[in-house]
mmCIF file of the N, C-alpha and C atoms, coordinates in Angstrom:
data_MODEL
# 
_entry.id   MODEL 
# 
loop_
_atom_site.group_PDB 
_atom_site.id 
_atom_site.type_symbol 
_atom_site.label_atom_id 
_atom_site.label_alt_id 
_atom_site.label_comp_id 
_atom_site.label_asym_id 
_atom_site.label_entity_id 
_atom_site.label_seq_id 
_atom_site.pdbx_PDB_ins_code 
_atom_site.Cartn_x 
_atom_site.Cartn_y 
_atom_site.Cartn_z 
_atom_site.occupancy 
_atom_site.B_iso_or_equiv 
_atom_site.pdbx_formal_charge 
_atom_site.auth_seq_id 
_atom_site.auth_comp_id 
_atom_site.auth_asym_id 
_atom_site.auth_atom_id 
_atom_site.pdbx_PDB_model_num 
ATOM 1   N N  . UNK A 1 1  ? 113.124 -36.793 -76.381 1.00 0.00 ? 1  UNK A N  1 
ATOM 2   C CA . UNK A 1 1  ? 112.960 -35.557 -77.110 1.00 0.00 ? 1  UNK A CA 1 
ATOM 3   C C  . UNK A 1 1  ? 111.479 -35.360 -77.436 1.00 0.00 ? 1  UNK A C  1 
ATOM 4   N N  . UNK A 1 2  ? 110.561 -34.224 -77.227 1.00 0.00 ? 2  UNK A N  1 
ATOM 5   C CA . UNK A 1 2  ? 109.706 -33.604 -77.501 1.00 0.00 ? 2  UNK A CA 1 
ATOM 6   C C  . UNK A 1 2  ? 109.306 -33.025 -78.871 1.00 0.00 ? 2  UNK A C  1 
ATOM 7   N N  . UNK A 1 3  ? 108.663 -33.687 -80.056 1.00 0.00 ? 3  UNK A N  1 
ATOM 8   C CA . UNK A 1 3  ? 108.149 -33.018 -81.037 1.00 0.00 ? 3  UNK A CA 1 
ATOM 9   C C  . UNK A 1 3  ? 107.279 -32.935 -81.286 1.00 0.00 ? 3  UNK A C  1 
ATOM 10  N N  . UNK A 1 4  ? 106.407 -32.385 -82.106 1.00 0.00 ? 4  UNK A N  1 
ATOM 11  C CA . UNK A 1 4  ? 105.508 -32.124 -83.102 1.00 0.00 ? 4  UNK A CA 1 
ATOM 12  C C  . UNK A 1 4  ? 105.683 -33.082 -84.502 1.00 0.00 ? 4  UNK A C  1 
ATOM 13  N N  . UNK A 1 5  ? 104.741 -33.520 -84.277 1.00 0.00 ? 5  UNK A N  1 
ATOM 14  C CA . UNK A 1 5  ? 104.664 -34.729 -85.622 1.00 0.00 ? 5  UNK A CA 1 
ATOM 15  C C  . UNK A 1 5  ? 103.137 -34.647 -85.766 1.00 0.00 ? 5  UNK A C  1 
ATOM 16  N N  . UNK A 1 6  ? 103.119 -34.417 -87.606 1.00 0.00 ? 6  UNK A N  1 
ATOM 17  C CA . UNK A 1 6  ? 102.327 -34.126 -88.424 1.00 0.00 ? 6  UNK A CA 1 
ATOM 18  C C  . UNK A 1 6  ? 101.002 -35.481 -88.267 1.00 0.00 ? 6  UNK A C  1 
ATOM 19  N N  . UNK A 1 7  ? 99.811  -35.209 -88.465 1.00 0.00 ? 7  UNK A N  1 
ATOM 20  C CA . UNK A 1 7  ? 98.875  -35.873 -88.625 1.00 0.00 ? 7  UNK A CA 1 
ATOM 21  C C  . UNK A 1 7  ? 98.817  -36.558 -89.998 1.00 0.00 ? 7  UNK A C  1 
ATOM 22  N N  . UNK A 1 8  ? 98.299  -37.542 -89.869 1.00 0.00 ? 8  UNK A N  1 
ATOM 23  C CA . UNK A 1 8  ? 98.088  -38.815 -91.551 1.00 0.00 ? 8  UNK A CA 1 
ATOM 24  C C  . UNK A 1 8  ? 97.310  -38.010 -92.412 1.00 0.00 ? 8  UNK A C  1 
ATOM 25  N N  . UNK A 1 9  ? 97.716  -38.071 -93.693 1.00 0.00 ? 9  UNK A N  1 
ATOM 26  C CA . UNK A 1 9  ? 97.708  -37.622 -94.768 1.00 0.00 ? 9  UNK A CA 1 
ATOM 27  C C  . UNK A 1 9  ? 95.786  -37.670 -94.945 1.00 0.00 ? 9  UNK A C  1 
ATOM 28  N N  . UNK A 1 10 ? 95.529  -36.268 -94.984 1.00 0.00 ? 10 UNK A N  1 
ATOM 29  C CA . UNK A 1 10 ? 94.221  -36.081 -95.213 1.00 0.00 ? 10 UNK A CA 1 
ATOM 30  C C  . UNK A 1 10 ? 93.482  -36.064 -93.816 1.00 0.00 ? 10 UNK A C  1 
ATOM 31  N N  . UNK A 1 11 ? 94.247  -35.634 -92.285 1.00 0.00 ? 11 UNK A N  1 
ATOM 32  C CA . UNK A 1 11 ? 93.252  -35.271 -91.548 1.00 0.00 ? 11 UNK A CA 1 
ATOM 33  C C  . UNK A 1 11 ? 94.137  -34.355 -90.923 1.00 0.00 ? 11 UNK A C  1 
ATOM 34  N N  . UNK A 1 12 ? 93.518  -33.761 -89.563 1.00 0.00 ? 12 UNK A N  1 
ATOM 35  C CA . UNK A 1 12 ? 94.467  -32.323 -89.232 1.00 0.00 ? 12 UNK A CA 1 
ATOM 36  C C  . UNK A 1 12 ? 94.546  -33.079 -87.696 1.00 0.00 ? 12 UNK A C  1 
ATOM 37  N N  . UNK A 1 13 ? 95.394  -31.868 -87.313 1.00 0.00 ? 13 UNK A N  1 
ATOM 38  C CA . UNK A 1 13 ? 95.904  -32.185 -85.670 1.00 0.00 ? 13 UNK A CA 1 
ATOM 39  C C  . UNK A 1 13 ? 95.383  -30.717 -85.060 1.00 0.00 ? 13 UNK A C  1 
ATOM 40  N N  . UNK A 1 14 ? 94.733  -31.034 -83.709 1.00 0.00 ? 14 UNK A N  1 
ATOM 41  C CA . UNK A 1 14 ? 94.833  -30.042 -83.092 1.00 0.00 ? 14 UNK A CA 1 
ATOM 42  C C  . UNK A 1 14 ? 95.470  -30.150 -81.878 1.00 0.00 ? 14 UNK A C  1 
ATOM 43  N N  . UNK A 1 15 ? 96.157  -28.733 -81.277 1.00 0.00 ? 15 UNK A N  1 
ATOM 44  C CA . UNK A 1 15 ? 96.792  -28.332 -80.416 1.00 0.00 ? 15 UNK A CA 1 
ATOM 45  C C  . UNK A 1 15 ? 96.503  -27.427 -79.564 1.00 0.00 ? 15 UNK A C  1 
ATOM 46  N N  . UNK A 1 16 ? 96.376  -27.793 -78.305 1.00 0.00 ? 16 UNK A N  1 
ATOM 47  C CA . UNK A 1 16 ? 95.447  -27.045 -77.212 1.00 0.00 ? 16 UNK A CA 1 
ATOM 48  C C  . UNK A 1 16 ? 96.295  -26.372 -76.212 1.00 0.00 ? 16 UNK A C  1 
ATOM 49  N N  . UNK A 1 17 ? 95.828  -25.213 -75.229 1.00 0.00 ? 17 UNK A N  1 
ATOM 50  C CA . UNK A 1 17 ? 97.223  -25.087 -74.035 1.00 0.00 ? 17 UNK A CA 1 
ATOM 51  C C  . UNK A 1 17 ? 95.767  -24.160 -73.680 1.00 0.00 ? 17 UNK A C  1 
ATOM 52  N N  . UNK A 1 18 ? 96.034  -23.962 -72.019 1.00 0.00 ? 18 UNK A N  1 
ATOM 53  C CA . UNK A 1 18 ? 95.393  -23.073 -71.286 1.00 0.00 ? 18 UNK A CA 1 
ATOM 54  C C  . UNK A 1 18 ? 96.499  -22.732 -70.814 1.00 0.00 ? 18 UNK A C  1 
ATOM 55  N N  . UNK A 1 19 ? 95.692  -21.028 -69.843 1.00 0.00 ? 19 UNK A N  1 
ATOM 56  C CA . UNK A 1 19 ? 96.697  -20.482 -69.006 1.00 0.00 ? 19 UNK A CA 1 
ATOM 57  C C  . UNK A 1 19 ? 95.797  -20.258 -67.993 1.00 0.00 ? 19 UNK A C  1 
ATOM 58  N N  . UNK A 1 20 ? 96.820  -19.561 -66.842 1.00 0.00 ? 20 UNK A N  1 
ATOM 59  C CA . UNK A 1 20 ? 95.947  -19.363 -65.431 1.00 0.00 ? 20 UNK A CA 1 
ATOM 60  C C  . UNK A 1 20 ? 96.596  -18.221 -64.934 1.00 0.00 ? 20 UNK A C  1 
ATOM 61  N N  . UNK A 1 21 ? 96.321  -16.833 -64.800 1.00 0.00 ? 21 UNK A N  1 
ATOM 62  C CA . UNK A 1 21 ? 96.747  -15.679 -63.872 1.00 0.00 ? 21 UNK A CA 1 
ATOM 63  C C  . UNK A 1 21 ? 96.831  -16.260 -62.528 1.00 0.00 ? 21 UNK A C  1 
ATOM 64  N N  . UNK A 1 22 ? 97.798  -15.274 -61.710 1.00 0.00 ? 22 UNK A N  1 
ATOM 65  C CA . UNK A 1 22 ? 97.520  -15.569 -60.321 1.00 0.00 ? 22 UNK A CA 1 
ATOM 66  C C  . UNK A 1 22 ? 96.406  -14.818 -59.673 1.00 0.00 ? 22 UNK A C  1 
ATOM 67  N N  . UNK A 1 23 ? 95.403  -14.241 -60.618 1.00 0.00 ? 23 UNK A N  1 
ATOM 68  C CA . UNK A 1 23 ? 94.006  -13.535 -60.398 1.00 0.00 ? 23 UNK A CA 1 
ATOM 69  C C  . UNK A 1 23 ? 93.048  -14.854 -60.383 1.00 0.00 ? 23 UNK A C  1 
ATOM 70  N N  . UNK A 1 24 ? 93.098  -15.912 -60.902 1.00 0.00 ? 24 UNK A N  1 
ATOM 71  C CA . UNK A 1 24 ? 92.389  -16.811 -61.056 1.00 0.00 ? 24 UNK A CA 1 
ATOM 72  C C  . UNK A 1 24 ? 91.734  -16.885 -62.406 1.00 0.00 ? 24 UNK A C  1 
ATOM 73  N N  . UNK A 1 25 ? 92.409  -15.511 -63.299 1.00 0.00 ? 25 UNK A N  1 
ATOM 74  C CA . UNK A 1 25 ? 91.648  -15.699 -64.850 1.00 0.00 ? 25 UNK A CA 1 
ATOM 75  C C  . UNK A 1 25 ? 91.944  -16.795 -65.357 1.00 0.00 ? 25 UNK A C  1 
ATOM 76  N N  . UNK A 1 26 ? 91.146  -17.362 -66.208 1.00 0.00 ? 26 UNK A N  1 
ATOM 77  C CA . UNK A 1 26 ? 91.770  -18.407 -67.343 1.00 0.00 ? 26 UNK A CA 1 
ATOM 78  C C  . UNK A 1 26 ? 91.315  -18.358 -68.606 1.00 0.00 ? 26 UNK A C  1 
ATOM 79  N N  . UNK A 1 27 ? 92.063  -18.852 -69.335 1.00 0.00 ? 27 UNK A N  1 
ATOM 80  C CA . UNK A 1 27 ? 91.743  -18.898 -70.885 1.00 0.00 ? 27 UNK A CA 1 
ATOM 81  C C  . UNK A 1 27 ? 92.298  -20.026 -71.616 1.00 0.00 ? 27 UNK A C  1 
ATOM 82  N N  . UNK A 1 28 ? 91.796  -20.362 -72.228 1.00 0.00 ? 28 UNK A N  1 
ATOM 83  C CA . UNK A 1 28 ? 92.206  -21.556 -73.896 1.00 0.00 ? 28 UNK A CA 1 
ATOM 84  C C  . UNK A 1 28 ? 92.390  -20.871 -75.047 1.00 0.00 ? 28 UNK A C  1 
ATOM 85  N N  . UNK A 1 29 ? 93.573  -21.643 -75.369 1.00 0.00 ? 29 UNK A N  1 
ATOM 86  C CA . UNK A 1 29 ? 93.427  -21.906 -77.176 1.00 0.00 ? 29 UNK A CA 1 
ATOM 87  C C  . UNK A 1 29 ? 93.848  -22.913 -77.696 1.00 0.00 ? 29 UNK A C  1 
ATOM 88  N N  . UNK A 1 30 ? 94.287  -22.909 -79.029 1.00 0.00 ? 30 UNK A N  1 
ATOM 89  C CA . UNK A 1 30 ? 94.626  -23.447 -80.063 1.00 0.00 ? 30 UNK A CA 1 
ATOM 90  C C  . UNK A 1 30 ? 95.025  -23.201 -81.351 1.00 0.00 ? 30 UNK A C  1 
ATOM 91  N N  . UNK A 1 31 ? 95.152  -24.219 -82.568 1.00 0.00 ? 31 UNK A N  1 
ATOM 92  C CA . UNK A 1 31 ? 95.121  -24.613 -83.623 1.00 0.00 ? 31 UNK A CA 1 
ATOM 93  C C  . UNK A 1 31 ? 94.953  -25.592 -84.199 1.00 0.00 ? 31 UNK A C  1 
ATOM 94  N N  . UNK A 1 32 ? 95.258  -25.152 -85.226 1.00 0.00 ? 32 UNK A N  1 
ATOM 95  C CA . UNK A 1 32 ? 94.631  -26.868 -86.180 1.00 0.00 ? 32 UNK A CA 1 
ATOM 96  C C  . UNK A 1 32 ? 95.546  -26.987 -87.300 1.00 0.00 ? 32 UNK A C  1 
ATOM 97  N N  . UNK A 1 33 ? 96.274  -27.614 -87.535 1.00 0.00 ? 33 UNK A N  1 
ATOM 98  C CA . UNK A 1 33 ? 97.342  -27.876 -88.230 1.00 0.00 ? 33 UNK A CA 1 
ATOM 99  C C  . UNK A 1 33 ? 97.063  -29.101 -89.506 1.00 0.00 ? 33 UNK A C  1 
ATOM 100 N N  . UNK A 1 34 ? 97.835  -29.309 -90.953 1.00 0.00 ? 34 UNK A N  1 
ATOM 101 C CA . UNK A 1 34 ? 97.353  -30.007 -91.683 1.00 0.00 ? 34 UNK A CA 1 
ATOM 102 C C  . UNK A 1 34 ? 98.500  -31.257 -91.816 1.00 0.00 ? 34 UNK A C  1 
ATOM 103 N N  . UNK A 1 35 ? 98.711  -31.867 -92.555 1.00 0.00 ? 35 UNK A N  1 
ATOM 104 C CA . UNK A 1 35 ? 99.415  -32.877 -92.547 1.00 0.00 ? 35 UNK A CA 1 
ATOM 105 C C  . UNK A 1 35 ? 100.915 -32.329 -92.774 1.00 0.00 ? 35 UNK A C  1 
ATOM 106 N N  . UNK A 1 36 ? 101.206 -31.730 -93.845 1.00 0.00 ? 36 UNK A N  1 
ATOM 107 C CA . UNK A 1 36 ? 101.933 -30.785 -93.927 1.00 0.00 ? 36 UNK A CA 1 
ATOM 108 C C  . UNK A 1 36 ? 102.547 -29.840 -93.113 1.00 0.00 ? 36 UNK A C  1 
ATOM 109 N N  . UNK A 1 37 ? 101.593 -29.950 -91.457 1.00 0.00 ? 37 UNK A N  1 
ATOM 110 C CA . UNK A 1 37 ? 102.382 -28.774 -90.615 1.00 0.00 ? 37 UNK A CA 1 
ATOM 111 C C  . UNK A 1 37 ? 101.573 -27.409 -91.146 1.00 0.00 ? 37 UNK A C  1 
ATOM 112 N N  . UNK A 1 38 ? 100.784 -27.202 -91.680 1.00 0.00 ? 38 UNK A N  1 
ATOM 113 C CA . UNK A 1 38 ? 100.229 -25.618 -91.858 1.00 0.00 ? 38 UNK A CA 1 
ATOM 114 C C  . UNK A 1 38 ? 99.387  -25.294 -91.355 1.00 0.00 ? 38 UNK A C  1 
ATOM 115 N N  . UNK A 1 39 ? 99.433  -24.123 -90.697 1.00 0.00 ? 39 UNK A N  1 
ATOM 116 C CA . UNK A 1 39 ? 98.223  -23.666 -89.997 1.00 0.00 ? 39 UNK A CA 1 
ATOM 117 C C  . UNK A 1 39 ? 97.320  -23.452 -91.147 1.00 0.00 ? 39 UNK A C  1 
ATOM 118 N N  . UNK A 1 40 ? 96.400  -23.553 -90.428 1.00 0.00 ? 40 UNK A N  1 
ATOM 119 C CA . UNK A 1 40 ? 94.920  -23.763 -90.836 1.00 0.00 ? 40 UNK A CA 1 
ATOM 120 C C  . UNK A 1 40 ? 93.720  -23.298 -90.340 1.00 0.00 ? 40 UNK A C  1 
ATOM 121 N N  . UNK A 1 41 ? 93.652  -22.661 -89.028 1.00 0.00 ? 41 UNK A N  1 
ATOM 122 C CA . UNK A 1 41 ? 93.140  -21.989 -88.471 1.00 0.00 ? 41 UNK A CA 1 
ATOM 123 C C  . UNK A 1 41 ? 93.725  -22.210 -87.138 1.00 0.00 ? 41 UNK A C  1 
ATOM 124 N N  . UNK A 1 42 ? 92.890  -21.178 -86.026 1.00 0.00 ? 42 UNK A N  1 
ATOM 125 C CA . UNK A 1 42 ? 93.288  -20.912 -84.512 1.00 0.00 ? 42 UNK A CA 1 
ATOM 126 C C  . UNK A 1 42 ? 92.154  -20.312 -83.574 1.00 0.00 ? 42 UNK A C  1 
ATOM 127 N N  . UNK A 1 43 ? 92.132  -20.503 -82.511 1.00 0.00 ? 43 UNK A N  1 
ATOM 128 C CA . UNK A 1 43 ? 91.047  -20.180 -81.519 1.00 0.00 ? 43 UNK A CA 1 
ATOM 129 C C  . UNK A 1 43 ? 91.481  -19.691 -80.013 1.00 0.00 ? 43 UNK A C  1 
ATOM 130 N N  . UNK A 1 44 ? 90.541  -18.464 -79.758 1.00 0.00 ? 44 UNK A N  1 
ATOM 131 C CA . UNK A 1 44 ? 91.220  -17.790 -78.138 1.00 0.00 ? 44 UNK A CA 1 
ATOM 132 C C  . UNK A 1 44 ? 89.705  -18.073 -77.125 1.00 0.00 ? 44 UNK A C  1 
ATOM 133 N N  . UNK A 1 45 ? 90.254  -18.175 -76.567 1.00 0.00 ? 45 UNK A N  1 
ATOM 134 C CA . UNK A 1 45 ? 88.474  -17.849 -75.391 1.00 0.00 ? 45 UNK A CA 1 
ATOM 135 C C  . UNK A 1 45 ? 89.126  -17.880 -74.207 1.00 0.00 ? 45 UNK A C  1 
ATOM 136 N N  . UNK A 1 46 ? 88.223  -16.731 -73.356 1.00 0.00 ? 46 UNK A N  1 
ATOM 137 C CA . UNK A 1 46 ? 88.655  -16.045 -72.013 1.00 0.00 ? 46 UNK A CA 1 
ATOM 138 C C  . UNK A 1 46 ? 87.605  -17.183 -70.762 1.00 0.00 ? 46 UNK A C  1 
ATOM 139 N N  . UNK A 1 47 ? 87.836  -17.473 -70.146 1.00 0.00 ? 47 UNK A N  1 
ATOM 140 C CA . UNK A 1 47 ? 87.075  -18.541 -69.752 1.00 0.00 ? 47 UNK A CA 1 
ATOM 141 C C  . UNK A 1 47 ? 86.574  -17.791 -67.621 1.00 0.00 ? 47 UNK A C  1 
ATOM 142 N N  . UNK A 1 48 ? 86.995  -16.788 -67.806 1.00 0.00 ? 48 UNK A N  1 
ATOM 143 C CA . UNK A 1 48 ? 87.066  -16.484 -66.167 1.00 0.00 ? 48 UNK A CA 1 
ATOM 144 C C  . UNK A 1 48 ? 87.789  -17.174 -65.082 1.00 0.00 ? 48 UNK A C  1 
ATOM 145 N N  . UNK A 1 49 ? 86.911  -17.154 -64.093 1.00 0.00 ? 49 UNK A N  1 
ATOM 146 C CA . UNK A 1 49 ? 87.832  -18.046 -63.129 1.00 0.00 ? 49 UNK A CA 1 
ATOM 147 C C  . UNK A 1 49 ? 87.153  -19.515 -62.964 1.00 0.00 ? 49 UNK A C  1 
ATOM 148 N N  . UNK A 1 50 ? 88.497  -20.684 -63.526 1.00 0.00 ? 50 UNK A N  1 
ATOM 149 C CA . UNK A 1 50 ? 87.724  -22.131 -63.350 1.00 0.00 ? 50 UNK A CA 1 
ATOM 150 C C  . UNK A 1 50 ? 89.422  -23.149 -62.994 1.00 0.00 ? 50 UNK A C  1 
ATOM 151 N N  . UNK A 1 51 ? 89.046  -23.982 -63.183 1.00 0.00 ? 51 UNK A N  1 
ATOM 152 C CA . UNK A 1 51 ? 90.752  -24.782 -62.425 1.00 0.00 ? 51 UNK A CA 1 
ATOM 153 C C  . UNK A 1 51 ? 91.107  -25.344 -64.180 1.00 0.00 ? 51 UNK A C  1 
ATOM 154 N N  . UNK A 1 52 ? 92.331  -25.828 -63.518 1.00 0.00 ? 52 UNK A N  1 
ATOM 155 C CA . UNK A 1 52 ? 93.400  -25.866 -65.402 1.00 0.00 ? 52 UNK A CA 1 
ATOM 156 C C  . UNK A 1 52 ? 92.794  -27.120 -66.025 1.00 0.00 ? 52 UNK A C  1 
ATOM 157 N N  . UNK A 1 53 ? 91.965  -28.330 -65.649 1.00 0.00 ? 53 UNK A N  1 
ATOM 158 C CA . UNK A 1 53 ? 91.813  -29.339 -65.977 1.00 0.00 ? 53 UNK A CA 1 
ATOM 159 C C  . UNK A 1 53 ? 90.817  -28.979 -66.370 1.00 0.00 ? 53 UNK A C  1 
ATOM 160 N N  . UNK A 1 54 ? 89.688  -28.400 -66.526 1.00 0.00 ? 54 UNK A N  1 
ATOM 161 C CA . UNK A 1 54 ? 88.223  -27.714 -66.792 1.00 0.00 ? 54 UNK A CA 1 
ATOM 162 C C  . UNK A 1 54 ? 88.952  -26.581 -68.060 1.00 0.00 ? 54 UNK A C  1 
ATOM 163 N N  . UNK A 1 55 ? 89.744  -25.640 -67.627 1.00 0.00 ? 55 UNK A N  1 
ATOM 164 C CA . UNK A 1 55 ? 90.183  -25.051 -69.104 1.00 0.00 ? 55 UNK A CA 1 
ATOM 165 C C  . UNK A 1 55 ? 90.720  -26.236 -70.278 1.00 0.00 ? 55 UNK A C  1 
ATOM 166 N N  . UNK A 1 56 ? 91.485  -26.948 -69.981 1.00 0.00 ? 56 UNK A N  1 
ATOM 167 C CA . UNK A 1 56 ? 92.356  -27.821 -70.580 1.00 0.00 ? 56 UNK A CA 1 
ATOM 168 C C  . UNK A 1 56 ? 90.643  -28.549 -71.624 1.00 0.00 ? 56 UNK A C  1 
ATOM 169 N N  . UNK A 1 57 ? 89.523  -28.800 -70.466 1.00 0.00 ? 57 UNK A N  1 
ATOM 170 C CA . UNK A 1 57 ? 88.597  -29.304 -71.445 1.00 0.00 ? 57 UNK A CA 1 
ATOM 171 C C  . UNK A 1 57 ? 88.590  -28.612 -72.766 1.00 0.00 ? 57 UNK A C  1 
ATOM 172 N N  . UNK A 1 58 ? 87.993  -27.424 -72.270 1.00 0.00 ? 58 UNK A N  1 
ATOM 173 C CA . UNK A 1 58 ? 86.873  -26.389 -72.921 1.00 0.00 ? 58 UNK A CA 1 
ATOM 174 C C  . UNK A 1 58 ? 88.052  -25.902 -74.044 1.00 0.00 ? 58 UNK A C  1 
ATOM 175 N N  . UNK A 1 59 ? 89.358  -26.432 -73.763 1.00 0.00 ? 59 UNK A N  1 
ATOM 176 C CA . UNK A 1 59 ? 90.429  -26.057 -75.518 1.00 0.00 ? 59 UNK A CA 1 
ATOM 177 C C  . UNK A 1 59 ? 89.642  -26.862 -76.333 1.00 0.00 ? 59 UNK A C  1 
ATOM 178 N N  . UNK A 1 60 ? 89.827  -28.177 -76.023 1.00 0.00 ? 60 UNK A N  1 
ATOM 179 C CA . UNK A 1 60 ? 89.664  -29.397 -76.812 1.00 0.00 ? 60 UNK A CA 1 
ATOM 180 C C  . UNK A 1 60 ? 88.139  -28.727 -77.350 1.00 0.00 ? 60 UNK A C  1 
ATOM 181 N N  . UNK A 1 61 ? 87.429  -28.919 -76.359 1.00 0.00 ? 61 UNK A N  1 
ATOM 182 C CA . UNK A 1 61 ? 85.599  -28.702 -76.968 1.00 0.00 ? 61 UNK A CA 1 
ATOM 183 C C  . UNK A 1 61 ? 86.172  -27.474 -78.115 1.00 0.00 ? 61 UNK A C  1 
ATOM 184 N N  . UNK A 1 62 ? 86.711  -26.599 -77.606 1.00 0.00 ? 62 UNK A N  1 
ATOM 185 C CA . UNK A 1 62 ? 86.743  -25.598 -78.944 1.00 0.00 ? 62 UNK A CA 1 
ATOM 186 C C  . UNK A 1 62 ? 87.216  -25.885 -80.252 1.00 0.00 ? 62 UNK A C  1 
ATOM 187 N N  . UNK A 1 63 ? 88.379  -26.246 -80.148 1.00 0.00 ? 63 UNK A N  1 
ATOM 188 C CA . UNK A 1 63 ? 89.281  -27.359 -81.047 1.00 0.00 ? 63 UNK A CA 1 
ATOM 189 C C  . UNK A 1 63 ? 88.522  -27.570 -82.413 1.00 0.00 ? 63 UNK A C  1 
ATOM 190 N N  . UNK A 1 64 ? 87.745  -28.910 -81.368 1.00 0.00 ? 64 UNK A N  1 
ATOM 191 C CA . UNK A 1 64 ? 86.661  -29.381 -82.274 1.00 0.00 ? 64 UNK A CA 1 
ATOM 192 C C  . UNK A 1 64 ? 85.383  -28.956 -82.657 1.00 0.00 ? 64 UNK A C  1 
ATOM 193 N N  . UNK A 1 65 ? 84.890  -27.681 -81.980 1.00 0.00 ? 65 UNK A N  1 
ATOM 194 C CA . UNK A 1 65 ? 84.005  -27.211 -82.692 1.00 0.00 ? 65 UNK A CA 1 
ATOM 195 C C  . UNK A 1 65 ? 84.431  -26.445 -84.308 1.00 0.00 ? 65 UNK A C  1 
ATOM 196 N N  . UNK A 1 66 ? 85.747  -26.003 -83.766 1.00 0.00 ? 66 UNK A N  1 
ATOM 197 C CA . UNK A 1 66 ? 86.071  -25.221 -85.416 1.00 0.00 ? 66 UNK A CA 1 
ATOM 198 C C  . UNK A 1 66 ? 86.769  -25.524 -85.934 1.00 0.00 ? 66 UNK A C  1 
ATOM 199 N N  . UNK A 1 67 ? 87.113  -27.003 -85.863 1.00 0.00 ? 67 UNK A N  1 
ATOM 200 C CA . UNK A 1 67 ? 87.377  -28.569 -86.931 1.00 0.00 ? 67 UNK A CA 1 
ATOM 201 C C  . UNK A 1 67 ? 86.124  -28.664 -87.897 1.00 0.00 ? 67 UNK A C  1 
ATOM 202 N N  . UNK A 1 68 ? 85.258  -28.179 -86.806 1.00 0.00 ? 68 UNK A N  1 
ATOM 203 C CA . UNK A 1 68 ? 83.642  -28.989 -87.593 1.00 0.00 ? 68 UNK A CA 1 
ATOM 204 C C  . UNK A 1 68 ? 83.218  -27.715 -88.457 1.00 0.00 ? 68 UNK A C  1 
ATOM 205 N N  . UNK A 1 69 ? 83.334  -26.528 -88.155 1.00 0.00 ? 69 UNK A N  1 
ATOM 206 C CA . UNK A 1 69 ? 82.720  -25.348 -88.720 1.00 0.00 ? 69 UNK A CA 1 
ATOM 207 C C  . UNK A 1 69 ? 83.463  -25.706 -89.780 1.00 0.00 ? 69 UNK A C  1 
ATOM 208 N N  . UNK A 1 70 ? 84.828  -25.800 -89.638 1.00 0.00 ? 70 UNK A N  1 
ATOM 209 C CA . UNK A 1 70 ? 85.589  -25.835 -90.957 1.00 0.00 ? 70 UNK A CA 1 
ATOM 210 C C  . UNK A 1 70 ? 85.926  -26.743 -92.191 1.00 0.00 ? 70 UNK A C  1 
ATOM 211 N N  . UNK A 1 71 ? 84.994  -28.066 -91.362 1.00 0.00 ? 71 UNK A N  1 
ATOM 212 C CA . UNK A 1 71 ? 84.617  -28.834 -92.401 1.00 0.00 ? 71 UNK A CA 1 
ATOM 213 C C  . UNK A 1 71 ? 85.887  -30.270 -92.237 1.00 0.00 ? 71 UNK A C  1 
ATOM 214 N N  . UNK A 1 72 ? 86.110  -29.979 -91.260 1.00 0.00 ? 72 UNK A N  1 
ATOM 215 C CA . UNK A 1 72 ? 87.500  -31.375 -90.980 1.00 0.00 ? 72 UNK A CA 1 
ATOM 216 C C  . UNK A 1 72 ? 86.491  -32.149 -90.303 1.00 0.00 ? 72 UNK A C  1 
ATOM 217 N N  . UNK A 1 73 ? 86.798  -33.306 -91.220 1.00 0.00 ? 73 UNK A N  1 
ATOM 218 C CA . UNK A 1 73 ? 86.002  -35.114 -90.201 1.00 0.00 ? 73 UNK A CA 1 
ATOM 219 C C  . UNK A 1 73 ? 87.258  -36.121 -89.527 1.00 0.00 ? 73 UNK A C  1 
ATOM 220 N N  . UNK A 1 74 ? 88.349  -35.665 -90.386 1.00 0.00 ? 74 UNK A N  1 
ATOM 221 C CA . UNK A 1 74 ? 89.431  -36.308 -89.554 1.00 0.00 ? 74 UNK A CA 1 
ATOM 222 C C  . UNK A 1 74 ? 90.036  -35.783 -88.697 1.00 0.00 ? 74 UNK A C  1 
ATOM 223 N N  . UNK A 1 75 ? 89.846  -36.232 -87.245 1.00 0.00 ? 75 UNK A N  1 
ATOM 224 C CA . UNK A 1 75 ? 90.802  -35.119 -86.513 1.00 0.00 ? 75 UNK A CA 1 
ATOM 225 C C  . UNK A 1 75 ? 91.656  -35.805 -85.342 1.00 0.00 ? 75 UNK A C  1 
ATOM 226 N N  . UNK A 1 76 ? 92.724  -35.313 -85.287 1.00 0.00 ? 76 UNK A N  1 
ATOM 227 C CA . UNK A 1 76 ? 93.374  -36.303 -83.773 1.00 0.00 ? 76 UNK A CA 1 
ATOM 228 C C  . UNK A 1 76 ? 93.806  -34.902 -83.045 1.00 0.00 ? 76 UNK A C  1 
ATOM 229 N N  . UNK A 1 77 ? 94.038  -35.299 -81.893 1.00 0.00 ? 77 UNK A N  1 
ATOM 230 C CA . UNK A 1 77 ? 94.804  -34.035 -81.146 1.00 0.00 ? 77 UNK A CA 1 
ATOM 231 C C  . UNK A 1 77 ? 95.914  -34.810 -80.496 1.00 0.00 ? 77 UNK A C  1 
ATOM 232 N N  . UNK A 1 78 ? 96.990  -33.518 -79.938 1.00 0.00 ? 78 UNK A N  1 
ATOM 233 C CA . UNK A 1 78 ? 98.368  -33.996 -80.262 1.00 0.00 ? 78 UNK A CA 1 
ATOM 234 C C  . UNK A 1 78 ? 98.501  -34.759 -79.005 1.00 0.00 ? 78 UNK A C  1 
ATOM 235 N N  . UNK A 1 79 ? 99.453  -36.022 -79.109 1.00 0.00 ? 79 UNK A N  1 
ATOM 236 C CA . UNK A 1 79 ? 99.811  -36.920 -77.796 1.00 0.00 ? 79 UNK A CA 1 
ATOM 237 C C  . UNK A 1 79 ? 101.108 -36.435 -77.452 1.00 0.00 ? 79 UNK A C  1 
# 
């Protein structure tokens, strides 16, 4: 079975997914979730045309850039 399970008390989780048109567009996002399960913030970016393992990066890089804007030092992303 497949869940979502909350991050340790006092750091957040982020959660990443790209997509891919059959145009070759791509894009990332996310969120950032608290121990509790609450959103906490979220992120979109249009990325053009690149392959899913290169989007799949550039979630994460985002992820964690607005972990950091937002002031989170603890962070895991989801396994």
């Amino acid at each position: 079975m497949v869940a979502w399970k909350p991050p340790r008390t006092g750091w957040v989780k982020i959660n990443t997914d790209e997509a891919c048109r059959e145009d070759g567009c791509t894009g990332c996002g996310g969120l950032i979730k608290g121990s509790e399960g609450e959103w906490l913030g979220g992120f979109a970016k249009s990325l053009g045309s690149c392959h899913a393992f290169v989007a799949e990066l550039w979630g994460v890089f985002e992820g964690l850039k607005l972990a950091r804007r937002m002031g989170f030092d603890f962070v895991e992303e989801n396994d």
